[in-house]
C-alpha positions as CSV (number, residue, x, y, z in Angstrom):
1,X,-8.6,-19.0,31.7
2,X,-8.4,-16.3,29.2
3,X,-6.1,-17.8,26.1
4,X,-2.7,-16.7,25.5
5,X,-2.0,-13.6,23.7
6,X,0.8,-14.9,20.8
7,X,3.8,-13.3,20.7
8,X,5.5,-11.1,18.2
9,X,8.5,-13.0,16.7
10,X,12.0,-10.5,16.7
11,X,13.8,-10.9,13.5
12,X,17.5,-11.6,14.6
13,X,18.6,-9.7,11.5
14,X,17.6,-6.6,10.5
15,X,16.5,-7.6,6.7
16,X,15.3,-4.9,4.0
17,X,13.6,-5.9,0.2
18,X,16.3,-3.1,-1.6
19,X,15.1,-3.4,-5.2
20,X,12.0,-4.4,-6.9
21,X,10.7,-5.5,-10.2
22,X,8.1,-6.9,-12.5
23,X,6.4,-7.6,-16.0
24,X,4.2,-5.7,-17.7
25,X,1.9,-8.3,-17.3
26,X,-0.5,-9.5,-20.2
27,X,-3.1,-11.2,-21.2
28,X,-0.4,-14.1,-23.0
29,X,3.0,-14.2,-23.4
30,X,3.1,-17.0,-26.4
31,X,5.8,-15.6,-27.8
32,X,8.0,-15.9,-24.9
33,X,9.5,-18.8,-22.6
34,X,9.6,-18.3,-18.8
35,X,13.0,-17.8,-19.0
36,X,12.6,-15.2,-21.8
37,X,10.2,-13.5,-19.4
38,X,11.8,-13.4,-16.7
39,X,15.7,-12.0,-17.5
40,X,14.6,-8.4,-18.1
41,X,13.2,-8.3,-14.7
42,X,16.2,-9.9,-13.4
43,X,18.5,-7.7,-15.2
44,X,16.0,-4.6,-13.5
45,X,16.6,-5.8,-10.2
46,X,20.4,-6.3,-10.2
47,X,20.6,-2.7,-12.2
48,X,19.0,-0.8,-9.4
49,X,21.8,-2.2,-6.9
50,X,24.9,-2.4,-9.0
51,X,25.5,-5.9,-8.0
52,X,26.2,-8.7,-10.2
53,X,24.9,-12.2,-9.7
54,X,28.1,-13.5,-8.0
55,X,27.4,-10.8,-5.6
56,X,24.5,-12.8,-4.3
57,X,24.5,-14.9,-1.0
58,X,21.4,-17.3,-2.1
59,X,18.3,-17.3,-4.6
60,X,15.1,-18.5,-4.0
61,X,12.1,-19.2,-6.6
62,X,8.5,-20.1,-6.7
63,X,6.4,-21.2,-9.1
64,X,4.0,-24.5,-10.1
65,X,5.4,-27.4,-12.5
66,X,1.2,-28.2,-13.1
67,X,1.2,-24.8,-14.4
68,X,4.0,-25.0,-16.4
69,X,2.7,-28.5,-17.4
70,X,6.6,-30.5,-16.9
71,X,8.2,-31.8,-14.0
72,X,11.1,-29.5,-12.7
73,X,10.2,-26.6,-14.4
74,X,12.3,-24.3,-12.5
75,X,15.4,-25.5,-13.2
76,X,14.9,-23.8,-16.7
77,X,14.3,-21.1,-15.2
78,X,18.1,-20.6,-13.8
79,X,19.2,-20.0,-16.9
80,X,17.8,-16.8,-17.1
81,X,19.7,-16.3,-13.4
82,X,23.2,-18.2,-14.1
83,X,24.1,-21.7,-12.4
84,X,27.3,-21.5,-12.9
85,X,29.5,-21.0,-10.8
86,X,27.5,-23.0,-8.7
87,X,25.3,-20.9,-6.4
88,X,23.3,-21.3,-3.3
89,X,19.9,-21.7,-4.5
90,X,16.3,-23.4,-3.8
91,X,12.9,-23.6,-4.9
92,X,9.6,-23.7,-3.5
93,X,6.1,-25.1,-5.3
94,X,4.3,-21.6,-4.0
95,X,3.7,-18.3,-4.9
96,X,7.1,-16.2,-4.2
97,X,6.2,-14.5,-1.4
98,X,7.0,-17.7,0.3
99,X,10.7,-17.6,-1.4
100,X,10.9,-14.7,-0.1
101,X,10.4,-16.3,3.3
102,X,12.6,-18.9,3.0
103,X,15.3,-16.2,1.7
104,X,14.8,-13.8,4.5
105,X,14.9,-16.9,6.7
106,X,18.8,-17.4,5.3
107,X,19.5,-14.2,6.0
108,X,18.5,-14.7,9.8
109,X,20.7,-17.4,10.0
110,X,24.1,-15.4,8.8
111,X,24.7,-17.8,6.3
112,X,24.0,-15.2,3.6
113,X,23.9,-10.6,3.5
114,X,22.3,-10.7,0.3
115,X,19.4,-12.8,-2.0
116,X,17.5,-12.9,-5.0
117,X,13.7,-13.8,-5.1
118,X,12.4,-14.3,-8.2
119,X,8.8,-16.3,-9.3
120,X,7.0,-16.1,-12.2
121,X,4.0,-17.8,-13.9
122,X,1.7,-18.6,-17.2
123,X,-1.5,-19.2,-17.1
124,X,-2.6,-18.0,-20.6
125,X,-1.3,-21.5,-22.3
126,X,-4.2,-24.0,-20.5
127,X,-7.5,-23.6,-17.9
128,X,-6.1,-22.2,-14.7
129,X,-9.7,-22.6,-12.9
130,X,-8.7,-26.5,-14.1
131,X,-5.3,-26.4,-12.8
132,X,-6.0,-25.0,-9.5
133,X,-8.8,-27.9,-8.9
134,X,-5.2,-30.2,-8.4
135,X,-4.6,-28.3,-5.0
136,X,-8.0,-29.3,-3.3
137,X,-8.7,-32.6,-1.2
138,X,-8.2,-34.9,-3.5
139,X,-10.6,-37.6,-1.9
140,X,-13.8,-35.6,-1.2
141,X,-13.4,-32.0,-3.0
142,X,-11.2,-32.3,-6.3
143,X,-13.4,-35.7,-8.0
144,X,-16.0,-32.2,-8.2
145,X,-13.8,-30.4,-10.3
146,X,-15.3,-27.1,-8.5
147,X,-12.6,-24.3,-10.1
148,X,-11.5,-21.2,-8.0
149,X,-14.1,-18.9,-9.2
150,X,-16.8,-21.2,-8.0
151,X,-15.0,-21.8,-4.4
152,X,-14.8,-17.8,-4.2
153,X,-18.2,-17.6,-5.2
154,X,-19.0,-19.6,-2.2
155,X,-17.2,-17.6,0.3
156,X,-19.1,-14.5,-1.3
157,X,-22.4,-15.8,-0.6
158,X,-21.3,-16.5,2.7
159,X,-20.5,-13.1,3.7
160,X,-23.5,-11.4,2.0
161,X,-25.8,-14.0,4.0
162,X,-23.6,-13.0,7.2
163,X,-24.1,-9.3,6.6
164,X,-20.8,-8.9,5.7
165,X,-21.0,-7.2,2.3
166,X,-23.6,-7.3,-0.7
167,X,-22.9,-7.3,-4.2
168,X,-23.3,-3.1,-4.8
169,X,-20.1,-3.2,-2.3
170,X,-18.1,-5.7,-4.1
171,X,-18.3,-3.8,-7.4
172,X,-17.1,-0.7,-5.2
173,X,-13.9,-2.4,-4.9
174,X,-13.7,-3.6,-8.0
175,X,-13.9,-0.3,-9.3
176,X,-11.9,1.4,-6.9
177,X,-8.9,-1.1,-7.7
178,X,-8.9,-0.7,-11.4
179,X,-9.3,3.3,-10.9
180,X,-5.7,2.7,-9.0
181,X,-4.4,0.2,-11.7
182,X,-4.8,2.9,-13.9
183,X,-1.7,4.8,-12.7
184,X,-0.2,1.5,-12.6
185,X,2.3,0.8,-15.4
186,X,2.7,-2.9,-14.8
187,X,-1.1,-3.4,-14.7
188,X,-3.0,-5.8,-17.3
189,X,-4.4,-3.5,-19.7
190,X,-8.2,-4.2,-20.6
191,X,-9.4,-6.0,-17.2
192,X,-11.1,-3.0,-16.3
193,X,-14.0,-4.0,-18.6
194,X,-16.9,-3.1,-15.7
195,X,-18.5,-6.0,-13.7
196,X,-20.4,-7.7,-17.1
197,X,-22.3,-10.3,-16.2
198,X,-22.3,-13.4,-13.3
199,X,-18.9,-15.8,-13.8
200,X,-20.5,-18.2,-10.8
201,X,-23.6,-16.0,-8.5
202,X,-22.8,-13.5,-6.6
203,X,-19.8,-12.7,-8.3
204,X,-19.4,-11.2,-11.7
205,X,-16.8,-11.0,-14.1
206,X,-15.6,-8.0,-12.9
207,X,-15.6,-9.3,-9.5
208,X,-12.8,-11.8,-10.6
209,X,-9.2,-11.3,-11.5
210,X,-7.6,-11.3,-14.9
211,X,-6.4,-14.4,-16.4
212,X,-2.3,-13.5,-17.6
213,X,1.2,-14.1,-17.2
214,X,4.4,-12.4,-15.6
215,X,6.8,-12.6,-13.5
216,X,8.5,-10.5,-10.1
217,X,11.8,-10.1,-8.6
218,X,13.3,-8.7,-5.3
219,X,16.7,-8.4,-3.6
220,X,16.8,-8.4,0.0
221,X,19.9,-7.3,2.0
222,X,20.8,-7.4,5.8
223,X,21.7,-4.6,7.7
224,X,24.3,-2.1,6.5
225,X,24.7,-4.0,3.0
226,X,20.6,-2.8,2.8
227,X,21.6,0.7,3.3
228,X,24.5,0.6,1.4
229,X,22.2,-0.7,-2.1
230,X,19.3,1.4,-1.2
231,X,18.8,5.1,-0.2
232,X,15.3,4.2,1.8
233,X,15.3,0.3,2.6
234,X,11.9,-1.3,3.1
235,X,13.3,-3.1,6.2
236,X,10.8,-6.5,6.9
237,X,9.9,-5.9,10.7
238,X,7.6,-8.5,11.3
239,X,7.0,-11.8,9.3
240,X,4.4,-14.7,9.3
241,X,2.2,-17.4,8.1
242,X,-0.2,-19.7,8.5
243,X,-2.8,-22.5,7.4
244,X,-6.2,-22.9,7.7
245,X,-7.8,-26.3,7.7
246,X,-7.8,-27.9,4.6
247,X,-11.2,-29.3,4.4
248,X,-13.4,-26.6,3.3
249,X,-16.3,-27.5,4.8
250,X,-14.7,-27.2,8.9
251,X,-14.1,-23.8,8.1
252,X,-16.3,-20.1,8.3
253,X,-15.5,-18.7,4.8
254,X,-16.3,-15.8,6.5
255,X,-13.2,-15.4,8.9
256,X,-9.5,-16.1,8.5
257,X,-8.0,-17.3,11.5
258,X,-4.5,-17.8,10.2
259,X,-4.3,-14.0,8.7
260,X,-5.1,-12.8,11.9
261,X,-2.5,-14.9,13.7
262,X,0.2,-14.5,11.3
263,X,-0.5,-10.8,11.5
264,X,-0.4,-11.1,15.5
265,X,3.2,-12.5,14.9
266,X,4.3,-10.5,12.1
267,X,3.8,-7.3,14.9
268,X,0.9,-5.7,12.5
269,X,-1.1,-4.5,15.5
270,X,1.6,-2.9,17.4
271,X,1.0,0.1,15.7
272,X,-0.9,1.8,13.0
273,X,-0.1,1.0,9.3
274,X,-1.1,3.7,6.4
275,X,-1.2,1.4,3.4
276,X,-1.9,-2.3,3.0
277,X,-1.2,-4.9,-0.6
278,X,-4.0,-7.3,0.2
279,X,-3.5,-10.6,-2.3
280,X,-7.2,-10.6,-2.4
281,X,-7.7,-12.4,-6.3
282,X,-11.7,-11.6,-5.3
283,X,-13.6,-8.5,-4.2
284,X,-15.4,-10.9,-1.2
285,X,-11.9,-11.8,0.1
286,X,-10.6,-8.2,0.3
287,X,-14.0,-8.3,2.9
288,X,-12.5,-11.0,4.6
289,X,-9.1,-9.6,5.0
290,X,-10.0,-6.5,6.0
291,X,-11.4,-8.0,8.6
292,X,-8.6,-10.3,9.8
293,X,-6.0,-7.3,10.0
294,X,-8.6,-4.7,11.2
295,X,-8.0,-2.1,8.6
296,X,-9.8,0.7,8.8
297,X,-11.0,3.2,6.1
298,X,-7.2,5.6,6.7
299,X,-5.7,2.8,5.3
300,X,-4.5,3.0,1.5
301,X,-5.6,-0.6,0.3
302,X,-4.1,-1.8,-2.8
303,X,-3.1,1.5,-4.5
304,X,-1.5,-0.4,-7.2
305,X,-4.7,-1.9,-7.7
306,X,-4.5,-5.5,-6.0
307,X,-4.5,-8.9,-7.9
308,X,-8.1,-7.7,-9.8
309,X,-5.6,-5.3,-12.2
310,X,-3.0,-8.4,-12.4
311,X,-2.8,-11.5,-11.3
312,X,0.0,-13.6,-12.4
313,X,-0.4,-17.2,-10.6
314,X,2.7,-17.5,-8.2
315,X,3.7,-14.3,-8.6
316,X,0.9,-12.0,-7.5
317,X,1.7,-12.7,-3.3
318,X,5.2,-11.5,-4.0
319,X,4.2,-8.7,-6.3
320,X,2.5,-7.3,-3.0
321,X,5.6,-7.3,-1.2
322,X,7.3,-5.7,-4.1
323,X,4.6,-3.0,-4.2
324,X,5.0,-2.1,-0.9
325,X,8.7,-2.0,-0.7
326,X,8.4,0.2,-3.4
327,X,6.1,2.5,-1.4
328,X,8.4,3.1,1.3
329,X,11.5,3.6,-1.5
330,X,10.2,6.2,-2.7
331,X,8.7,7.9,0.3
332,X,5.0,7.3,0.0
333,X,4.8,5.0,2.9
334,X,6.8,4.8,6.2
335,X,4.8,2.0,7.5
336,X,2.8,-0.8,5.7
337,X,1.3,-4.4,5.7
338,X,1.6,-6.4,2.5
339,X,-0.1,-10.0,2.4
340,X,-0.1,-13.3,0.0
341,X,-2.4,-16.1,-0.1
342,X,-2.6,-19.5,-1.8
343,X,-5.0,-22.4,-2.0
344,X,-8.6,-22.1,-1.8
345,X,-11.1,-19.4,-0.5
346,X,-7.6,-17.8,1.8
347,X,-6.4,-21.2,3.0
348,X,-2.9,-19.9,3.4
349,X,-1.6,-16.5,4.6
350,X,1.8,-15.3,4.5
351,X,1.6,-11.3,6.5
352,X,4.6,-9.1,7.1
353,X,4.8,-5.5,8.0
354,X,7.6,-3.1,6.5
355,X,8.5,0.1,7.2
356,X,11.2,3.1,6.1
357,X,13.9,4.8,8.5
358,X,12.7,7.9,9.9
359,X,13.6,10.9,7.8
């Protein structure tokens, strides 16, 4: 018997991301705290829709107390939003496109019109590639210390052996993402350096993303509040995701599964999408996820140039949500994909597709 097709999951709500916002992100941020770093994008955010922060139904975050190095670190972080009055708030340990899950998940309930998603991150103060070795099993995998780079490095080597890719190909995309960052504003200036020389074989630097810090913020609003705050909402039609297996080695580095699937339930291949935010940290896993959602070559990928012009840890997923909502604000996309991963070599996929009213 043929296995069951999975079905797309209907948001009850009809939920839009109304305003976006982000760092400049750079290579460190010593100067500044989280909190410092985080207000003016908050300030951006609530600007763009006049409303003030007792306006707001519920607020979300996400970031990593390892990479902050203290326990709890968020709660500093709601200074720069105000706790008081009390307000309806939570926190996940994951990048912020999965706040922004849990948010439009409050707003499907009714319990809330309006939300804030904020997350943020600094990686310039330690060794990310260390840090990162914390989320792997810590039995078999993490006593190895292998970082992200060298993980990535094996997925690479698994799709060139497959046929997949080969290393010219890779530093296509490299090139053809900082060539977009360059229009970018809020890109990392000076990570388009060229590919220089191997960080672990087959990839190069170039190959890798930049090491920095920043921070992202987005409202969301349900139904006519969204069109009341925003002349074109980027209304979230379809939204998913999913885990792979968290032993590496029971997994083909060369496929993601749970992209696919969450993509099947976020409604992605109902119809055709003309631009797609991949959270693809590594030329080999833009491959990969290509792939998964079956984008072809009439699809814009990463115009704002991806996580190789800027990736701030735990805020880089949400950024591509951002990205694309800001697509469809201003007119330059009616309908999109934007994606966010986390853990090693893809392990987890969050998919959703948005799309503008008609004009």
């Amino acid at each position: 018997m043929a296995p069951r097709k999975p079905s797309v999951m209907r948001p009850a709500r009809e939920v839009a991301i109304v305003a976006f916002g982000q760092t400049r992100h750079q290579r460190s941020t010593d100067e500044l705290s989280e909190v410092e770093m985080l207000m003016p994008v908050l300030h951006e955010v609530l600007a763009a829709t006049g409303l003030k922060t007792s306006d707001i139904g519920f607020t979300c975050s996400g970031s990593s107390d390892y990479l902050a190095g203290r326990a709890f670190s968020f709660t500093m972080a709601l200074d720069g939003v105000g706790a008081w009055p009390p307000i309806s708030e939570s926190h996940v340990e994951m990048d912020g496109a999965w706040a922004l899950y849990e948010a439009w998940t409050k707003l499907q309930t009714g319990e809330a019109d309006t939300a804030l998603v904020y997350s943020y991150g600094k990686s310039s103060p330690g060794s990310v590639r260390d840090v990162l070795t914390r989320q792997l099993d810590p039995y078999y995998v993490a006593p190895l210390w292998p970082d992200a780079v060298a993980l990535a490095a094996l997925q690479a080597q698994a799709l060139i052996d497959a046929g997949d890719t080969d290393e010219p190909a890779l530093a296509g995309i490299a090139t053809r993402s900082r060539a977009s960052a360059d229009a970018n504003p809020h890109a990392q200036r000076g990570s388009s350096a060229g590919q220089g020389d191997y960080a672990v074989r087959p990839l190069r630097r170039g190959d890798c993303p930049p090491v920095g810090d920043g921070a992202a913020a987005v409202i969301l609003a349900a139904g006519d509040r969204a069109r009341d705050l925003c002349e074109r909402p980027a209304w979230i039609r379809g939204i998913d995701h999913r885990i792979e297996a968290h032993a590496l080695g029971v997994r083909d580095l060369t496929e993601s599964p749970s992209t696919r699937l969450a993509a099947e339930r976020a409604g992605v291949f109902e119809r055709p999408v003309d631009t797609a935010e991949l959270h693809a940290p590594f030329t080999s896993q833009e491959v990969v996820l290509r792939k998964a959602l079956a984008l072809g070559d009439d699809v814009e990928v990463n115009p704002s140039g991806g996580a190789l012009a800027a990736n701030p840890v735990m805020a880089a997923g949400l950024i591509r949500l951002g990205e694309t909502a800001a697509r469809i604000h201003r007119g330059a996309s009616d309908r999109a994909v934007a994606h966010a991963t986390s853990g090693p070599c893809l392990q987890q996929n969050l998919v959703a597709v948005l799309e503008g009213d008609a004009s």
